[in-house]
C-alpha positions in Angstrom: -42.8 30.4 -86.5 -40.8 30.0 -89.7 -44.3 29.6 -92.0 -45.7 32.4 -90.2 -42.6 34.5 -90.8 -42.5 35.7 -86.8 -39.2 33.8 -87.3 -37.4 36.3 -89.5 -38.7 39.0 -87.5 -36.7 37.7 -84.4 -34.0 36.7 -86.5 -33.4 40.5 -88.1 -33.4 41.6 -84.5 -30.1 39.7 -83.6 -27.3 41.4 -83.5 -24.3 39.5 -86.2 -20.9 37.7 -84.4 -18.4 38.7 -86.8 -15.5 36.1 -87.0 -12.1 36.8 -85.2 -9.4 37.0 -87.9 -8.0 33.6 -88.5 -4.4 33.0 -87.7 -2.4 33.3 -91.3 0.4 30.4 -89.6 -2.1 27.8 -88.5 -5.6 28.5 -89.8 -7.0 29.0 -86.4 -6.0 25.5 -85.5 -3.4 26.6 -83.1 -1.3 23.8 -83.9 0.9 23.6 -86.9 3.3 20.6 -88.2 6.3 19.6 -86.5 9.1 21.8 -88.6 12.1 19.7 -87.1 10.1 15.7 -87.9 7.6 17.3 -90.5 5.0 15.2 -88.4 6.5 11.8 -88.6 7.0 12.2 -85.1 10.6 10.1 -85.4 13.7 11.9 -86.2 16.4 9.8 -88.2 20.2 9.3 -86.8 23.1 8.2 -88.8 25.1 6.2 -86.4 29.2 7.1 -87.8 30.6 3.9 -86.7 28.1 2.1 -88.9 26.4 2.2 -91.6 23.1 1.7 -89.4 20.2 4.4 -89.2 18.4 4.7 -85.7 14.9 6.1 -85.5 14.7 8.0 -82.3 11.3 9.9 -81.5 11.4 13.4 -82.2 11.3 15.4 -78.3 10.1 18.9 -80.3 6.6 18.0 -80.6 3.7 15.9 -79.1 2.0 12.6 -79.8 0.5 14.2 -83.2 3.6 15.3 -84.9 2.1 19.1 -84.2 3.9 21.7 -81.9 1.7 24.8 -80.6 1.1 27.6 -83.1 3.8 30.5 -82.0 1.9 33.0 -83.3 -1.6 32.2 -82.0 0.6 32.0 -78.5 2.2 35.2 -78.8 -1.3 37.0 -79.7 -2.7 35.4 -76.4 -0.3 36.6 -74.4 
């Protein structure tokens, strides 16, 4: 179909998808870094009685260090 060029014919006839407008925050992803671990997924403590630091995992986002985009969420809403 391409050689014959019947192929460009049906081709012209289709109507274009034009792209939704990307999200500016997450680049569509809908997920963006952790702002409170930066994606380390641990958070660091200081204990005061020591001079000890304690790794504790970070409870604001999920297993990938990423938190849902807030404003692809508050477009779908």
């Amino acid at each position: 179909m391409n050689e014959s060029g019947e192929l460009q014919d049906l081709l012209t006839k289709i109507e274009r998808v034009q792209q939704p407008q990307t999200c500016q925050m997450c680049g569509g992803f809908a997920f963006v870094p952790c702002p409170t671990c930066h994606g380390s997924k641990m958070s660091v403590f200081r204990n005061c009685f020591t001079d000890s630091f304690k790794a504790l995992k970070c409870t604001s986002c999920n297993e990938n260090g990423l938190q849902a985009c807030s404003n692809c969420s508050q477009l779908g809403s």
